[in-house]
KEKE-3310 file (N, C-alpha, C; in steps of 0.2 Angstrom, whole numbers, plus 5000, padded with zeros to 4 digits):
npx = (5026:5021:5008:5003:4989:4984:4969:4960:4967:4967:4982:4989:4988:5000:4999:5008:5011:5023:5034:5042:5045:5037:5027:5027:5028:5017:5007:5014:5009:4995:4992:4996:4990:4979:4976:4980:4993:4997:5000:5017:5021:5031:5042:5047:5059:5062:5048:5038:5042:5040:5025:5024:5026:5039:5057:5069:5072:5065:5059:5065:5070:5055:5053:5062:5058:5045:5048:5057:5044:5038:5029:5036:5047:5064:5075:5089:5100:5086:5078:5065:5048:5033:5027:5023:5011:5011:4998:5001:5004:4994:4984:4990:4990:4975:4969:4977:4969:4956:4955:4959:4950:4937:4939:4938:4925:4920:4921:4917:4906:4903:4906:4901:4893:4877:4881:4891:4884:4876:4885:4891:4879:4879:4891:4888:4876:4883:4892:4883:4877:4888:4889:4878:4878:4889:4900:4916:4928:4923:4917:4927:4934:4924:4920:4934:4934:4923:4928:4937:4931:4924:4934:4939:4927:4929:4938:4950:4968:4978:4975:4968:4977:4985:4977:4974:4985:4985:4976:4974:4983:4974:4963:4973:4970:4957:4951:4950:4944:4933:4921:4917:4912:4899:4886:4886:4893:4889:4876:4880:4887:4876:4869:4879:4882:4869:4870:4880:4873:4865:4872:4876:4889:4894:4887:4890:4905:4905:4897:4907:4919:4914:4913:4925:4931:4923:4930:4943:4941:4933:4944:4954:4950:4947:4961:4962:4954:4961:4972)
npy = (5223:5214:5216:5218:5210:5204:5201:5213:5214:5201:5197:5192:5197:5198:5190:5192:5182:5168:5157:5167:5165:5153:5160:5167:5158:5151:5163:5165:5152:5152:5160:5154:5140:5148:5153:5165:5170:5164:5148:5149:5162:5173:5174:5188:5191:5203:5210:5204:5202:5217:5217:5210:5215:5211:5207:5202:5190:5181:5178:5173:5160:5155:5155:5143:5134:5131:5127:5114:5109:5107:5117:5128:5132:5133:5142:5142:5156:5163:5163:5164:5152:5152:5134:5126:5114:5097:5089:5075:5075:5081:5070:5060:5065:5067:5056:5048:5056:5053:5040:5041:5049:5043:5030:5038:5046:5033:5028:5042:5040:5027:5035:5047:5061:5068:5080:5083:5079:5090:5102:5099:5099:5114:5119:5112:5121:5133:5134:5132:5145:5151:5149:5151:5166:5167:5167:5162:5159:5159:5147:5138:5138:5132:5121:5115:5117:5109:5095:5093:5092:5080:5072:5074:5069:5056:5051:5046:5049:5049:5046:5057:5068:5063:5065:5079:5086:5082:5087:5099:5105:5098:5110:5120:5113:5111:5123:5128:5123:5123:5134:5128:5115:5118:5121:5107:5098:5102:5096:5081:5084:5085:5071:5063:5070:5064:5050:5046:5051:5041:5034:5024:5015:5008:5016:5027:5027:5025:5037:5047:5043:5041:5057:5065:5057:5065:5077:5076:5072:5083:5090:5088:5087:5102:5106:5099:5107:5119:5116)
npz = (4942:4959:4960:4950:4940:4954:4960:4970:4988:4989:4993:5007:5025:5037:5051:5066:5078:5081:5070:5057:5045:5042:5041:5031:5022:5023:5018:5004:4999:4999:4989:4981:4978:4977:4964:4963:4962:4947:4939:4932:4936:4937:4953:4961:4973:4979:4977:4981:4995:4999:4997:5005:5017:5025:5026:5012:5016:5025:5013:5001:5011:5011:4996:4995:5001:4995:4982:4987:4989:4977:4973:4967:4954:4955:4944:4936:4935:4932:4942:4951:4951:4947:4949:4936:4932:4923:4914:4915:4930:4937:4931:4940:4954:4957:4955:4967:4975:4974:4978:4993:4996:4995:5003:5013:5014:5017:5031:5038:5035:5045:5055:5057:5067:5071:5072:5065:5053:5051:5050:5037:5030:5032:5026:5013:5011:5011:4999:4989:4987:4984:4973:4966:4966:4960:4962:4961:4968:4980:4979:4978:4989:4998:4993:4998:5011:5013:5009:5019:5031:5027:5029:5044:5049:5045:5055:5057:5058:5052:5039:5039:5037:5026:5017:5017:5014:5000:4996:4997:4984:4974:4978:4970:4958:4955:4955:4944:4935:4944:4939:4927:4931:4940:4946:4949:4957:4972:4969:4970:4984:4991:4989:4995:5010:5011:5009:5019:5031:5033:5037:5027:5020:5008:4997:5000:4999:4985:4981:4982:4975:4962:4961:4963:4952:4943:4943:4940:4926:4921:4922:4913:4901:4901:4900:4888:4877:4877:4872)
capx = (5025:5017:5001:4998:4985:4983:4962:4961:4963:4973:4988:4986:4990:5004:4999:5013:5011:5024:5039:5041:5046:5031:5021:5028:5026:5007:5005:5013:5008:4990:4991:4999:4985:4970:4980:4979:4998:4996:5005:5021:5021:5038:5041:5053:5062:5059:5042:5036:5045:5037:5019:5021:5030:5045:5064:5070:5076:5061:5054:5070:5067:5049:5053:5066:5055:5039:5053:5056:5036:5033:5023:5038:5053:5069:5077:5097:5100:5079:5075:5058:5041:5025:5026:5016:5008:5012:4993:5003:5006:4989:4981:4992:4988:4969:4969:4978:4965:4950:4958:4959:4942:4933:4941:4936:4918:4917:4924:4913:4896:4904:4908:4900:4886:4873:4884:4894:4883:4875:4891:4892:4875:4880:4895:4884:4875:4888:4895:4878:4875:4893:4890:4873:4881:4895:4911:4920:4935:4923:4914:4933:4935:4918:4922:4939:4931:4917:4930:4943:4925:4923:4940:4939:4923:4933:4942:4957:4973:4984:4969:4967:4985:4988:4972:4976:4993:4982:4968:4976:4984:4969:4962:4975:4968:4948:4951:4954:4939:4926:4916:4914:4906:4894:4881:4883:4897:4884:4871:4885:4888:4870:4870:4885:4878:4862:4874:4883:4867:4860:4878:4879:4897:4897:4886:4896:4910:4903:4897:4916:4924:4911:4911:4931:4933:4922:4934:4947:4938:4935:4952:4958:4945:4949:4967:4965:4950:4966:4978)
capy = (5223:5208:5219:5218:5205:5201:5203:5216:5210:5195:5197:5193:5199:5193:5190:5190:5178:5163:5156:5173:5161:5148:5164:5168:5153:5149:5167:5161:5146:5152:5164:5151:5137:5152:5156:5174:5169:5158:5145:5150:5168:5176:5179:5191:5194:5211:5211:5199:5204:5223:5217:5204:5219:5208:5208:5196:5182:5175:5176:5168:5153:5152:5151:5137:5128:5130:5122:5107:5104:5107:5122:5133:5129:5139:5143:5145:5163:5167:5168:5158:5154:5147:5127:5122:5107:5094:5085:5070:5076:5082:5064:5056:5067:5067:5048:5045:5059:5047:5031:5044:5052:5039:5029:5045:5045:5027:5028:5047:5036:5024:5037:5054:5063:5074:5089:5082:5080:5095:5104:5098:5104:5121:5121:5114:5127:5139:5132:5132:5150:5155:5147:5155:5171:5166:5168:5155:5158:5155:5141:5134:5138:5129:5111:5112:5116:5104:5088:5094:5090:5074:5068:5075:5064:5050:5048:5042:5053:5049:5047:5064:5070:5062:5067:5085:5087:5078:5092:5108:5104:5097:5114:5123:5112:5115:5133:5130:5119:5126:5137:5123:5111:5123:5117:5101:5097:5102:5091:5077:5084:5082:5064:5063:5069:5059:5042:5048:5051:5036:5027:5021:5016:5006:5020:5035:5027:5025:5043:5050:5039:5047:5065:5066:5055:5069:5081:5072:5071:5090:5095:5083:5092:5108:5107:5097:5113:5126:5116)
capz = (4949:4958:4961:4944:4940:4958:4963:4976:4993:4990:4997:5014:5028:5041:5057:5070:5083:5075:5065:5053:5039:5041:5039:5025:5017:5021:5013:4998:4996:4999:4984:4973:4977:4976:4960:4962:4958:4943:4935:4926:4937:4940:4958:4962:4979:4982:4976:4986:5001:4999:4997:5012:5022:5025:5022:5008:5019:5025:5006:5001:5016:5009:4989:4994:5003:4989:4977:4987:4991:4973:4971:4964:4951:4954:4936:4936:4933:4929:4949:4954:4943:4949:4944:4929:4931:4916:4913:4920:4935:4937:4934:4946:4959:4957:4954:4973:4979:4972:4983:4999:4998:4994:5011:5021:5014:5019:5037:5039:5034:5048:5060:5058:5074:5068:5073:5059:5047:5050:5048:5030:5028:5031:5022:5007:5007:5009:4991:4982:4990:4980:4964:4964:4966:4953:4967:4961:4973:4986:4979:4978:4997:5001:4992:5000:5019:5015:5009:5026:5036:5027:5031:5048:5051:5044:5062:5055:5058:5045:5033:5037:5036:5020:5012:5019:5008:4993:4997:4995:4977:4972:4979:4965:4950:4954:4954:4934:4933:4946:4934:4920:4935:4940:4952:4948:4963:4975:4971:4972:4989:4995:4988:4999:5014:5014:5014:5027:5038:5032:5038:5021:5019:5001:4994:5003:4995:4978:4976:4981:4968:4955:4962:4963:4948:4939:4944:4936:4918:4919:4920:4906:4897:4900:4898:4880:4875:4876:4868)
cpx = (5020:5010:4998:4995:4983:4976:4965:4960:4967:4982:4987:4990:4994:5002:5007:5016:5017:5030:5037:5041:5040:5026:5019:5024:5020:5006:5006:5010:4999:4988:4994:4991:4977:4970:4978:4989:5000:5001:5012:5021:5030:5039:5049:5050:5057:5052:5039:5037:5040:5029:5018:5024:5035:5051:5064:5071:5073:5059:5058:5069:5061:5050:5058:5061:5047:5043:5052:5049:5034:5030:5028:5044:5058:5074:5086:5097:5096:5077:5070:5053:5035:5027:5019:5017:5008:5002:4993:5004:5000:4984:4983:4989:4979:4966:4970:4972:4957:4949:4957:4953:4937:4933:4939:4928:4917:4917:4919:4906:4898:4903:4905:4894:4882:4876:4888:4892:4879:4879:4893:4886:4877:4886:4894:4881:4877:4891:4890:4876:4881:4893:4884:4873:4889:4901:4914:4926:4929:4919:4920:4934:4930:4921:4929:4938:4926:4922:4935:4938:4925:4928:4940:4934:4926:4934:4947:4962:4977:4980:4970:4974:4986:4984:4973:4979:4989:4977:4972:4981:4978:4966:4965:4971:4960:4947:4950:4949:4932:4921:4913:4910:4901:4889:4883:4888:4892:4878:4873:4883:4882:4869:4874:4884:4872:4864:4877:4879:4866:4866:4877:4884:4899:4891:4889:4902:4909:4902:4904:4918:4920:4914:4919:4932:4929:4925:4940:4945:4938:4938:4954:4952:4946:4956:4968:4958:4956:4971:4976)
cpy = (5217:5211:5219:5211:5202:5205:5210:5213:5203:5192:5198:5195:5196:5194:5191:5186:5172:5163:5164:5167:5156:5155:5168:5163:5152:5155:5165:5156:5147:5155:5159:5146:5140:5153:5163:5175:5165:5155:5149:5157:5170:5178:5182:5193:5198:5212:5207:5202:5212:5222:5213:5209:5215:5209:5200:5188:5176:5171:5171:5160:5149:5148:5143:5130:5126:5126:5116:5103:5104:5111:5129:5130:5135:5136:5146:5152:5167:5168:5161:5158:5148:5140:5127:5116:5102:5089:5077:5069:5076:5074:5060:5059:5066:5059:5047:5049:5055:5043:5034:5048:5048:5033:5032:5045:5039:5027:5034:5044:5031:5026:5045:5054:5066:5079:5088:5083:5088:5103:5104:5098:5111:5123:5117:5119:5136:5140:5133:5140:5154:5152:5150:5164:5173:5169:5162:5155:5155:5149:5134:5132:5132:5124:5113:5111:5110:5096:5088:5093:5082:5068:5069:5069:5059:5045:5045:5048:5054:5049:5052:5069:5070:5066:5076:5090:5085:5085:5098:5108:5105:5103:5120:5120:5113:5121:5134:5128:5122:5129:5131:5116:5115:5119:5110:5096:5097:5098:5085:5076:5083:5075:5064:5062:5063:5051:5042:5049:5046:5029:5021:5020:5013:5014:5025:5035:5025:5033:5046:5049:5044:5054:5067:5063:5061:5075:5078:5073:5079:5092:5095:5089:5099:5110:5104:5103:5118:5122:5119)
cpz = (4951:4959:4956:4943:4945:4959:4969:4983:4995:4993:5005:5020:5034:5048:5062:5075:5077:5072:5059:5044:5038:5040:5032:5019:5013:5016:5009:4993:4996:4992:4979:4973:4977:4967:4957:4959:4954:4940:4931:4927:4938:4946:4960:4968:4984:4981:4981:4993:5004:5000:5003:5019:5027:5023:5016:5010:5020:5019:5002:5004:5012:5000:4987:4996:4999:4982:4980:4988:4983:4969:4967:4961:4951:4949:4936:4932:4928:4935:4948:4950:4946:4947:4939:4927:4924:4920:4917:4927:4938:4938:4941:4953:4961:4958:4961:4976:4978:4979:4991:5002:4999:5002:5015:5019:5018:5028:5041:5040:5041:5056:5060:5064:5069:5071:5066:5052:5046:5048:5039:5028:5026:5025:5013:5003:5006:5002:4987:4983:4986:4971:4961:4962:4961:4956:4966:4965:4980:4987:4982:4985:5000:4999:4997:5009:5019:5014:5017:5032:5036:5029:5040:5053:5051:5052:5063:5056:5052:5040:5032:5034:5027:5013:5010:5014:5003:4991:4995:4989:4975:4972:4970:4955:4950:4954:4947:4932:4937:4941:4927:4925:4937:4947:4953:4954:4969:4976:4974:4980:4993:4995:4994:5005:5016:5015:5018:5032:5038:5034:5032:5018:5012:4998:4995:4999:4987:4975:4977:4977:4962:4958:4961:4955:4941:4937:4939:4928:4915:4919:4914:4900:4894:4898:4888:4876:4876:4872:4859)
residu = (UNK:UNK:UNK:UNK:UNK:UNK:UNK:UNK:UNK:UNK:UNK:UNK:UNK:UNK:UNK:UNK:UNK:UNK:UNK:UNK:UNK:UNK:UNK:UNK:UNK:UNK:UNK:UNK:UNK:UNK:UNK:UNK:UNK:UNK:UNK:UNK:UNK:UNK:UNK:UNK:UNK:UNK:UNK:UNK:UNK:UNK:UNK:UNK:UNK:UNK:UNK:UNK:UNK:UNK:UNK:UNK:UNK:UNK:UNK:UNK:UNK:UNK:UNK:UNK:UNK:UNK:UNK:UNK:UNK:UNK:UNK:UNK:UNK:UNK:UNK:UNK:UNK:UNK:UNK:UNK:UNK:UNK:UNK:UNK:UNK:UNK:UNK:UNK:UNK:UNK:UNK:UNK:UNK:UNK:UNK:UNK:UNK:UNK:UNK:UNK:UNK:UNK:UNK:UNK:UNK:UNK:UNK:UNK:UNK:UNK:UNK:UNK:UNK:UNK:UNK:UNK:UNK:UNK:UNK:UNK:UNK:UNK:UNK:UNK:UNK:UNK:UNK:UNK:UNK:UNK:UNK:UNK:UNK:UNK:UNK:UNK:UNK:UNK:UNK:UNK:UNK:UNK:UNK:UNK:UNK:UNK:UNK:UNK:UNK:UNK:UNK:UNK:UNK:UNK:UNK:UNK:UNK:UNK:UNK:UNK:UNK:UNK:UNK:UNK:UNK:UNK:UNK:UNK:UNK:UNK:UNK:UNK:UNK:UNK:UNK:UNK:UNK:UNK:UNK:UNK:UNK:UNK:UNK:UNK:UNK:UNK:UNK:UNK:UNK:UNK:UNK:UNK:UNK:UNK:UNK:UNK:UNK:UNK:UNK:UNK:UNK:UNK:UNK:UNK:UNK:UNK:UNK:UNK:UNK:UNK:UNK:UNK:UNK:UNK:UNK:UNK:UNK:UNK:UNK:UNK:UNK:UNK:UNK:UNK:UNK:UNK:UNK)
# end
């Protein structure tokens, strides 16, 4: 059943307001990139539909549409399966999120208020206040609301859009890594912050390239420590 191996709590609940099928979606797609349903999971139908108190049709709608973005592989006569990410995949993606971060640090240090940066205060110390407490789901939460700020400062639209769709992947592979960085993102992110106060746009954009490029190195890591 899909309840097995699912945290308690993870399966979220449907709001009503809304396309039924976009609501569908988000749910799944939020559980696939929390990975409460991980890589290489089998989704069935019914199960799905029963736990999202839904008929089949939406879930159907949705597992099509998580095929075409990506996030799910439909198997001719095996049904649907979490994607699992090939290593190559994984760099590519991380490498353009480098190029894109690193441009919205720069732009953020160009353009951020003190409402802004103090914003990214708080949701620093939301992130060291969960790793201190060893909740890795919601340290994963924090870096993803703290970079969706730094792009937001940026001021660019499409910056933000593009980086958006780059961010909520990216989301899915630091979920596998968070615990093996440890604090050590955090400190990053205060570096961060203080070029951005200090409208520092070549140093802004120097520590992103590290801080995201470090992200990068520990996946590689981690993925060739299991092989």
């Amino acid at each position: 059943m899909l309840s097995e191996g699912l945290p308690q709590g993870t399966v979220p609940k449907l709001e009503r307001p809304g396309p039924l099928r976009e609501r569908v979606y988000e749910a799944l797609l939020e559980l696939i990139t929390t990975r409460a349903l991980p890589p290489g999971r089998h989704l069935v139908e019914s199960e799905l539909a029963e736990h999202l108190g839904v008929s089949r049709q939406p879930v159907r709608e949705a597992l099509q549409r998580l095929n075409t973005d990506g996030w799910v592989d439909l198997r001719p006569a095996q049904g649907a399966f979490v994607h699992e990410a090939t290593e190559e995949e994984a760099d590519q993606l991380l490498t353009v999120r480098t190029l894109l971060e690193a441009e919205a640090a720069r732009l953020a240090a160009a353009n951020a208020d003190a409402a802004g940066i103090a914003e990214l205060e708080r949701l620093c110390a939301q992130g060291e206040r969960a790793v201190a407490n060893d909740a890795v789901d919601d340290a994963v939460a924090a870096d993803a609301a703290f970079h969706a700020k730094v792009r937001e400062l940026a001021g660019n639209a499409v910056l933000a859009e593009l980086s958006a769709q780059v961010g909520r992947r990216v989301r899915w592979y630091h979920a596998s890594v968070a615990g093996q960085r440890g604090r050590k993102p955090w400190s990053e992110h205060r570096e961060l912050i203080a070029a951005i106060a200090a409208r520092d746009e070549e140093r802004a954009t120097t520590l992103m390239r590290a801080h995201t490029e470090h992200t990068r190195r520990t996946y590689h890591e981690r993925v060739r420590e299991t092989e």
